[in-house]
Backbone as ProteinMPNN parsed JSONL, in Angstrom:
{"seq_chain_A": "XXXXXXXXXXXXXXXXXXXXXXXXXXXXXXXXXXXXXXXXXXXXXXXXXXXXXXXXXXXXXXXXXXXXXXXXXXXXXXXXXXXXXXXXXXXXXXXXXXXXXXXXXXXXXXXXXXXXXXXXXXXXXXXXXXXXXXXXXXXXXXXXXXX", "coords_chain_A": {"N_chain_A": [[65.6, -10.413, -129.656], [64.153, -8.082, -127.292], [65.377, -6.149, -124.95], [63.731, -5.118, -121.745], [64.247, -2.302, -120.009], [64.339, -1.254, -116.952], [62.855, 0.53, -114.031], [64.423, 1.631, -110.881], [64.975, 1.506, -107.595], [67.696, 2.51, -105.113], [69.491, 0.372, -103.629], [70.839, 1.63, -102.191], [69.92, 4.052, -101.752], [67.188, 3.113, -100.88], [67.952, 2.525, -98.32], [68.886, 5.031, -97.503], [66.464, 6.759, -96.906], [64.507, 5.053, -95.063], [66.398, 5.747, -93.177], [66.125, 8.423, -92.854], [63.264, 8.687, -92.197], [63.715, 7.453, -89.61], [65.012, 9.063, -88.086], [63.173, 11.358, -88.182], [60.877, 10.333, -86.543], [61.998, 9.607, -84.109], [62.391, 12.272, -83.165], [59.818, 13.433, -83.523], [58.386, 11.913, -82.169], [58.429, 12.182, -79.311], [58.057, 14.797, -78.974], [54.897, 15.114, -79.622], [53.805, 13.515, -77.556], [54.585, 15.086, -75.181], [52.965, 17.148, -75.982], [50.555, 15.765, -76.004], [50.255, 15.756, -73.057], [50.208, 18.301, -72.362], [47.726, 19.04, -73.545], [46.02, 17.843, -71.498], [46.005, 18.616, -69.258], [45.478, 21.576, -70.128], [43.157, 21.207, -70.245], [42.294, 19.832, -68.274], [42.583, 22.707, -66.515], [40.826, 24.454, -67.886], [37.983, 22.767, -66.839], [38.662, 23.007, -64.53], [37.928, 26.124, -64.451], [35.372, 25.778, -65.563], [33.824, 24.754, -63.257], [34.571, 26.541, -61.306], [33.507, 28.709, -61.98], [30.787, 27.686, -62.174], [30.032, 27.326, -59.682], [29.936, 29.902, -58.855], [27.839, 31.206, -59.722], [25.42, 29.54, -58.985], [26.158, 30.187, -56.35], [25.324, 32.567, -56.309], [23.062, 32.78, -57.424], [21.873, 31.593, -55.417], [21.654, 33.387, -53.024], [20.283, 35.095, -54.32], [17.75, 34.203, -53.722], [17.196, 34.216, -50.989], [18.769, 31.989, -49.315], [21.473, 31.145, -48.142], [22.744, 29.0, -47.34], [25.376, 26.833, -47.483], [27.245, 25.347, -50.087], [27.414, 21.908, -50.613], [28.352, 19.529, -51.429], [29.644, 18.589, -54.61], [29.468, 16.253, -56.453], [29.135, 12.831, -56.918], [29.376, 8.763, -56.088], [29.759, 8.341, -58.624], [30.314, 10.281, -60.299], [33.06, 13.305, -60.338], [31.973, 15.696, -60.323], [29.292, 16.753, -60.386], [26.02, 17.023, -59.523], [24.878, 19.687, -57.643], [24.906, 19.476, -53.972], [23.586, 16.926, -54.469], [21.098, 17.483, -55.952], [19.356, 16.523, -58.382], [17.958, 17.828, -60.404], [19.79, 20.074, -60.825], [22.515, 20.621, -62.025], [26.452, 20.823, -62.099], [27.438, 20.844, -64.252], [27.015, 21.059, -67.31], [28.112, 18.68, -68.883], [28.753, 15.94, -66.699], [31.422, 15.283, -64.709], [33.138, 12.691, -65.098], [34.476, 10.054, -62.342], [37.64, 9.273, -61.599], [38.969, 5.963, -62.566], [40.73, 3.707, -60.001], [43.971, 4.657, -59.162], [44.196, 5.546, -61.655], [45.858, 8.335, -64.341], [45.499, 11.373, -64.85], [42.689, 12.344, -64.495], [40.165, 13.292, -62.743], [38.734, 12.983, -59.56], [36.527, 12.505, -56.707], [36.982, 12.509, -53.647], [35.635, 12.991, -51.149], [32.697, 14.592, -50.182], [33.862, 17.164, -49.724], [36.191, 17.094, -50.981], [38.237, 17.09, -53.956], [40.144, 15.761, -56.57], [42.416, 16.235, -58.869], [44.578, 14.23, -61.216], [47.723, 14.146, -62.468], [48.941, 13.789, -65.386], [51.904, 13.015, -64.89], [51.389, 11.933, -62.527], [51.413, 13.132, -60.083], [49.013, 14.856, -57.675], [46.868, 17.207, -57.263], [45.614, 18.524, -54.986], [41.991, 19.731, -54.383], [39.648, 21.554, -51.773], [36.592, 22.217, -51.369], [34.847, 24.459, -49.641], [33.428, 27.059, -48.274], [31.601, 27.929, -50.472], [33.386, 27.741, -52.178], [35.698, 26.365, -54.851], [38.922, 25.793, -54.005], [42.579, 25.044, -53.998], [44.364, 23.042, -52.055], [46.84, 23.139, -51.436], [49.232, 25.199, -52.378], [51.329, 24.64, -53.778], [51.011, 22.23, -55.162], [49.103, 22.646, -57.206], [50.034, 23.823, -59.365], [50.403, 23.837, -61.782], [47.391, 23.713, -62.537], [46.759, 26.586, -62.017]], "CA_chain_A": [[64.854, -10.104, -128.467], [64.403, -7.075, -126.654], [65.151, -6.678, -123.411], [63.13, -3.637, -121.152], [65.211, -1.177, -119.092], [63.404, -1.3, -115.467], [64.001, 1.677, -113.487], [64.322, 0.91, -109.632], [65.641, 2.371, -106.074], [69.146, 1.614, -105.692], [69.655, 0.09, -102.333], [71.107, 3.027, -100.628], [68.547, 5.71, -101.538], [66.027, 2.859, -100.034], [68.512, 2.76, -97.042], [68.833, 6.314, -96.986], [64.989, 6.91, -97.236], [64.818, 4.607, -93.848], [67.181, 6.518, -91.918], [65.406, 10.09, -92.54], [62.17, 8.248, -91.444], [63.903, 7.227, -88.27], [65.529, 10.35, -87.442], [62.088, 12.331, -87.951], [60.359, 9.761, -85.822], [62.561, 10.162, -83.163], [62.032, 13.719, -83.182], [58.263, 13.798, -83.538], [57.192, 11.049, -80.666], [58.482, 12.81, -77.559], [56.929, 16.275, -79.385], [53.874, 14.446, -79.659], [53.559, 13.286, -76.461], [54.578, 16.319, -74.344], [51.566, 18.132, -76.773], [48.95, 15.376, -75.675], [50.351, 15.786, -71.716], [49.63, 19.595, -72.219], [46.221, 19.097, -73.803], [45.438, 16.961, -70.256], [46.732, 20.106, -68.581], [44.35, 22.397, -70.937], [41.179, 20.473, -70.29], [41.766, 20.465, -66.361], [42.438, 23.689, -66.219], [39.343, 24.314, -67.962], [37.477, 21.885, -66.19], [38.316, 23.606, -62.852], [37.382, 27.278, -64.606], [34.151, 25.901, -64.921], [33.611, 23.972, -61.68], [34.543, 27.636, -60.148], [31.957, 29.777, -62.354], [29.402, 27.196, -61.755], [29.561, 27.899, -58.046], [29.794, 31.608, -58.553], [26.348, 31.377, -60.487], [24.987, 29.083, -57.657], [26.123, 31.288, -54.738], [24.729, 34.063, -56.626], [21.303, 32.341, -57.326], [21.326, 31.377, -53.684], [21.828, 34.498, -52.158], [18.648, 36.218, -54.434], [16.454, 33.403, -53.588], [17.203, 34.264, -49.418], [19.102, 30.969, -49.379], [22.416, 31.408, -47.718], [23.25, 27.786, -46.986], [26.98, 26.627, -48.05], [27.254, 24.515, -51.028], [27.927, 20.925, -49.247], [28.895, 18.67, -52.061], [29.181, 18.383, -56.033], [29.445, 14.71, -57.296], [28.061, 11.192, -56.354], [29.94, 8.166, -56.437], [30.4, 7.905, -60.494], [31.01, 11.779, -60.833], [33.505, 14.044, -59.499], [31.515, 16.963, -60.193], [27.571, 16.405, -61.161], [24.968, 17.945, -58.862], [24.907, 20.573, -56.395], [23.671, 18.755, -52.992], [22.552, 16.131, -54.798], [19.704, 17.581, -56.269], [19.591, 15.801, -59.612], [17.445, 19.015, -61.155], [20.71, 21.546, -60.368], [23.687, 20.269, -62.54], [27.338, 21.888, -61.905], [28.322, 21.268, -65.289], [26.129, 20.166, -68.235], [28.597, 17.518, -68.946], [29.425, 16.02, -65.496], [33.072, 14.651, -65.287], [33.49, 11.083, -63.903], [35.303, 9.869, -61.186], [38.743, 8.137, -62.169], [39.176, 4.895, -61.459], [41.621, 3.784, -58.684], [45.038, 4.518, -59.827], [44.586, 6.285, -63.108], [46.018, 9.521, -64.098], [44.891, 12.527, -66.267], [41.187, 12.311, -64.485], [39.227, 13.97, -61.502], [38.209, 12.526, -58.371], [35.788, 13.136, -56.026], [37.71, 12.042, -52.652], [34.653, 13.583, -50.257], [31.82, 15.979, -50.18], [34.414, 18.916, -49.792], [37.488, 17.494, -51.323], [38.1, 16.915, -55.183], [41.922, 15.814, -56.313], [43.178, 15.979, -60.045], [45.894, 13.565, -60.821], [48.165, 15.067, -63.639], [49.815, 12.93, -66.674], [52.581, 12.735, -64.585], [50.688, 11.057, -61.441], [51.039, 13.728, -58.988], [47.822, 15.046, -57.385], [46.335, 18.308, -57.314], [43.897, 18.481, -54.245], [41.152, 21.104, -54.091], [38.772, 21.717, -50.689], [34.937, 23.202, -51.093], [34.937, 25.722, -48.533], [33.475, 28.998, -48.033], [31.214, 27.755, -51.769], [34.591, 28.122, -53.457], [36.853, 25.429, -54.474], [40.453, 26.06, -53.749], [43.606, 24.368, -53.629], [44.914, 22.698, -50.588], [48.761, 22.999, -51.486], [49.392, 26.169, -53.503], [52.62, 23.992, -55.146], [51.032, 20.895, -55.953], [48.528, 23.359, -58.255], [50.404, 25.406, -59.797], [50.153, 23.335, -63.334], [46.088, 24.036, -62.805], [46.063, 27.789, -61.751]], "C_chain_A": [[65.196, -8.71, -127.991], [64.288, -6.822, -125.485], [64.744, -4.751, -122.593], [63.932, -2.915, -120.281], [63.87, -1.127, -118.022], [63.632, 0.103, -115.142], [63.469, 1.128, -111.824], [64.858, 1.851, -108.482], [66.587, 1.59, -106.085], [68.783, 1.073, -103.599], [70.06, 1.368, -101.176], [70.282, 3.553, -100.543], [67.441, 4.605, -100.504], [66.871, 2.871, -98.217], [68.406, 4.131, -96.247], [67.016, 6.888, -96.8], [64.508, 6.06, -95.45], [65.513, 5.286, -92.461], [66.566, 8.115, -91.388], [64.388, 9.583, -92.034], [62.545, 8.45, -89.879], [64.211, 8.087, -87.563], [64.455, 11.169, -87.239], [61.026, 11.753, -86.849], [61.048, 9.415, -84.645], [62.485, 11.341, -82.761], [60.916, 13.832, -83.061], [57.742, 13.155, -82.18], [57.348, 11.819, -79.321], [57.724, 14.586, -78.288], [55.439, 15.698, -79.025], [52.808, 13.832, -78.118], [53.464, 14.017, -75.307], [53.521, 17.602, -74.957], [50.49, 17.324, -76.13], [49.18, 15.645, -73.646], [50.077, 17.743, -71.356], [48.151, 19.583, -72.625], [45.303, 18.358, -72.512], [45.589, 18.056, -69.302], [45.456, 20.881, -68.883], [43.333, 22.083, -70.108], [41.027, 20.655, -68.785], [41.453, 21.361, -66.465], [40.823, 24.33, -66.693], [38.087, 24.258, -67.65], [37.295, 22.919, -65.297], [37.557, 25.065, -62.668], [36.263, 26.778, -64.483], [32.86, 25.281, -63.989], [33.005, 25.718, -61.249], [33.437, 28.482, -60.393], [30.75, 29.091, -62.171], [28.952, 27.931, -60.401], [29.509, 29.14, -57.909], [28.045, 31.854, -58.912], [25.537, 30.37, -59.748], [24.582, 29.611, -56.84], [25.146, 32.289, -54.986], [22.872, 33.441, -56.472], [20.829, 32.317, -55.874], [20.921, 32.126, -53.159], [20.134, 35.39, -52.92], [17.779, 35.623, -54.058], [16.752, 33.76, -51.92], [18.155, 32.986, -48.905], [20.945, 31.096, -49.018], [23.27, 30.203, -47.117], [24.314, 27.479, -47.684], [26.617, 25.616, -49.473], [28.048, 23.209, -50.251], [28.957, 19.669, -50.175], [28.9, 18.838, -53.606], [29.33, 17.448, -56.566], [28.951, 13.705, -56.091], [29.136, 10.365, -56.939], [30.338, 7.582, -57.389], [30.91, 9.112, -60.746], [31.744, 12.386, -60.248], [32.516, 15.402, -59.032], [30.065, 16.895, -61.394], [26.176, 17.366, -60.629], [25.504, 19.073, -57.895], [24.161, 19.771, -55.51], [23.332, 17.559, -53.624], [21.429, 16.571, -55.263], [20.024, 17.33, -58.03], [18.927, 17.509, -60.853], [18.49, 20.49, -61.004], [21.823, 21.055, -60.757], [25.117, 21.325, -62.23], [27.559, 21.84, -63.206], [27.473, 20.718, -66.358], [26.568, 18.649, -68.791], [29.11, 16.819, -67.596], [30.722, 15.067, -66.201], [33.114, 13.424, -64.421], [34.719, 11.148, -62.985], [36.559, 8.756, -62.091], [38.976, 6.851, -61.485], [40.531, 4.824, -60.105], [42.629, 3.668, -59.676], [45.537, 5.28, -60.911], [45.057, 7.715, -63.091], [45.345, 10.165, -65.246], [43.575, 12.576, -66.093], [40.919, 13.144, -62.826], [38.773, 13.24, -60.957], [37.653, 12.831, -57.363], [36.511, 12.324, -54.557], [36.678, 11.563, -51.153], [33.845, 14.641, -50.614], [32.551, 17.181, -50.291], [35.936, 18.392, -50.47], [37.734, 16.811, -53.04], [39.711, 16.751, -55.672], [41.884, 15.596, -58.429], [44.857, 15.265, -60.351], [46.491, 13.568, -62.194], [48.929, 13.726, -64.593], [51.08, 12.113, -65.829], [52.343, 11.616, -63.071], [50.708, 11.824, -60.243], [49.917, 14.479, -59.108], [47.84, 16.543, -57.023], [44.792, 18.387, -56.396], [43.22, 19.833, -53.72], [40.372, 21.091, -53.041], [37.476, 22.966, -51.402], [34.846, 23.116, -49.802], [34.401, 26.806, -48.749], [32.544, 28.854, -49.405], [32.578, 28.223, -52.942], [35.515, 26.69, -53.59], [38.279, 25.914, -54.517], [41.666, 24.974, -53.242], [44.007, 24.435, -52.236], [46.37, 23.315, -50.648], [48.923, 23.509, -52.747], [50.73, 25.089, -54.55], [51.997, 22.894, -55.641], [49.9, 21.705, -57.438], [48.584, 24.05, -59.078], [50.648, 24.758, -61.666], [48.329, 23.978, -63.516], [45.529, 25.848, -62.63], [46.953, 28.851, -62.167]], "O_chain_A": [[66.294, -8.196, -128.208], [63.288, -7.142, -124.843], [65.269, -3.662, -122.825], [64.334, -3.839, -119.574], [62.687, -0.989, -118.331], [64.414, 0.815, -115.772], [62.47, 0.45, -111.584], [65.118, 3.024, -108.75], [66.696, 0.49, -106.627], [68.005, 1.487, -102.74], [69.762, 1.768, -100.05], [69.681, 3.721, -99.482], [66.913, 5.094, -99.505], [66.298, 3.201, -97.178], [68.075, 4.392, -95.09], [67.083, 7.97, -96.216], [64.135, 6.914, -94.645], [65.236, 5.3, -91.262], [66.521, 8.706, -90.308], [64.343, 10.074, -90.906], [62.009, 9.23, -89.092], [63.821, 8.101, -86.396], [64.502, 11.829, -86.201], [60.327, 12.58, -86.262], [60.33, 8.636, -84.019], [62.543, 11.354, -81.532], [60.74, 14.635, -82.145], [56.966, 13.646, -81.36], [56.478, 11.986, -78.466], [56.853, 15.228, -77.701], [54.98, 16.023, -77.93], [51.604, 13.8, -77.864], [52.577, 13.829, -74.474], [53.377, 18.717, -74.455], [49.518, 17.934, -75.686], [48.14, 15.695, -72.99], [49.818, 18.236, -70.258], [47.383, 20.209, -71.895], [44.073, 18.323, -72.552], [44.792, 17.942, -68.371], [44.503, 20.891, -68.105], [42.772, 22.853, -69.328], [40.162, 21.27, -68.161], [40.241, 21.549, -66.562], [39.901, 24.585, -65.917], [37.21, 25.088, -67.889], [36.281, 23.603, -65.152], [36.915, 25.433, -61.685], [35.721, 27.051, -63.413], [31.63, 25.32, -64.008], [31.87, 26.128, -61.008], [32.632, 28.924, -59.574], [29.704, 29.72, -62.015], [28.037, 28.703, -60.115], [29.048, 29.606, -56.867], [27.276, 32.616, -58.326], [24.425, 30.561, -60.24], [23.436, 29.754, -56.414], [24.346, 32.772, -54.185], [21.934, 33.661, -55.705], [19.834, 32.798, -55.33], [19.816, 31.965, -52.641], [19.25, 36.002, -52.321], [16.737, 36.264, -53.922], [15.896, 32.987, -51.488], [18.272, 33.102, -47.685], [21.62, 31.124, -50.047], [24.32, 30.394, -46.504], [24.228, 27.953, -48.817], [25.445, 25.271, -49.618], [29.012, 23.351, -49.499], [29.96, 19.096, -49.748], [27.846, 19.382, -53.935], [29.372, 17.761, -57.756], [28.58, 13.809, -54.922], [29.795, 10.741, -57.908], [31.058, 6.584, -57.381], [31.951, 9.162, -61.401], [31.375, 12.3, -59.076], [32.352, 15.927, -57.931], [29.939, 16.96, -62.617], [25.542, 18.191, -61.286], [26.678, 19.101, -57.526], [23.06, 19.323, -55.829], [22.416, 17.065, -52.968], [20.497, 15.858, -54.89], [20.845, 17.959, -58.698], [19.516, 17.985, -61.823], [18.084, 21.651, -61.055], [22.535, 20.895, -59.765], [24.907, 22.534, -62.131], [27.972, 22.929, -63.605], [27.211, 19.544, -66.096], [25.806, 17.721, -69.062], [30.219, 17.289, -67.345], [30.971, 14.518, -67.274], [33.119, 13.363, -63.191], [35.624, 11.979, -62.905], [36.377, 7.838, -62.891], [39.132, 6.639, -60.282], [41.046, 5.769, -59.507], [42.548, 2.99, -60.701], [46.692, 5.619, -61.168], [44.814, 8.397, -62.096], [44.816, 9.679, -66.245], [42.911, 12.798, -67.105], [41.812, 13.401, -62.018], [38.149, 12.448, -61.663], [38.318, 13.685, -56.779], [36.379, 11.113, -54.735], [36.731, 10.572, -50.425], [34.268, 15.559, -51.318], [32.068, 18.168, -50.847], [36.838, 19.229, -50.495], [37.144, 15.734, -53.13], [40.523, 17.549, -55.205], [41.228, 14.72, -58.993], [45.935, 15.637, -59.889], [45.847, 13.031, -63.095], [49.41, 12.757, -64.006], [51.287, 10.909, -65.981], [53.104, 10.704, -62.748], [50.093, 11.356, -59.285], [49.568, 14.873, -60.22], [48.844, 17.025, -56.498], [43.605, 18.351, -56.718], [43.666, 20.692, -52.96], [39.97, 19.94, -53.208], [37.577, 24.14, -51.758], [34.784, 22.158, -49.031], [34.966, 27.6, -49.501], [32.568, 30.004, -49.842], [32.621, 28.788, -54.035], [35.941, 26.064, -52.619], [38.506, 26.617, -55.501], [41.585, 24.247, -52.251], [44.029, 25.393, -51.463], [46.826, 23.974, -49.714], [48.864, 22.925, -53.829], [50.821, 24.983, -55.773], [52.467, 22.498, -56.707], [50.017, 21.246, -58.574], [47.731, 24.773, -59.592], [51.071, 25.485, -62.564], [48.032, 24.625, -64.521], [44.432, 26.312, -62.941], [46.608, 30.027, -62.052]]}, "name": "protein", "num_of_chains": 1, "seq": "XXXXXXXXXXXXXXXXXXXXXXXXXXXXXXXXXXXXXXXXXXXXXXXXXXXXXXXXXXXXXXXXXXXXXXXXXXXXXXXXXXXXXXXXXXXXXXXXXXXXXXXXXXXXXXXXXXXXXXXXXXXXXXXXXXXXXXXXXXXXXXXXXXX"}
């Protein structure tokens, strides 16, 4: 008879092979995670750039048409930020941004007609006031991740 020579992993190397896994996956998840809590960061910020150029290109329209009236509101109770006024034919953003539910973080909220709050990965809030057709932070420190 002849008997076949196998070839195999010895127990350690599969041990050792286990342990480098674990060590790199310890290392990667908190990377990983503090990359997707900056990409929630990104996208506000974003977001709020073009909230603000909407209303610049608004005001501006306003002002050539004779139209000097404030900008009063931009979302409806599903969007933070959807119409101007309500007028369904005058979008602020081609994509509007929903309203977050109660509680959640990493989303936009429409609070009131003039006040709009971003609530960051971490769960503190970022509240902006429409005023003056500009939005602007209430509390230069709580914004200072968005501006």
């Amino acid at each position: 008879m002849h008997h076949k020579h196998q070839k195999a992993f010895t127990m350690i190397e599969l041990v050792f092979v286990i342990v480098v896994i674990g060590i790199l996956a310890a290392i990667a998840i908190p990377k990983l995670a503090a990359t997707r809590d900056d990409a929630v960061i990104t996208k506000a910020r974003a977001t709020l750039a073009s909230v603000r150029s909407s209303l610049s290109t608004e005001r501006q329209k306003r002002i050539l048409r004779g139209d000097f009236t404030a900008i009063g509101d931009l979302g409806d109770s599903t969007y933070a930020f959807r119409y101007f006024d309500n007028n369904s034919s005058n979008p602020v953003l081609e994509y509007p941004v929903k309203n977050c539910a109660t509680g959640a973080n990493e989303c936009w909220k429409r609070d009131s007609n003039t006040q709009y709050t971003f609530r960051s990965p971490t769960g503190t809030d970022a509240v902006f006031t429409l005023s003056g057709n500009k939005l602007n932070c209430k509390t230069s420190s709580d914004c200072s991740e968005l501006e």
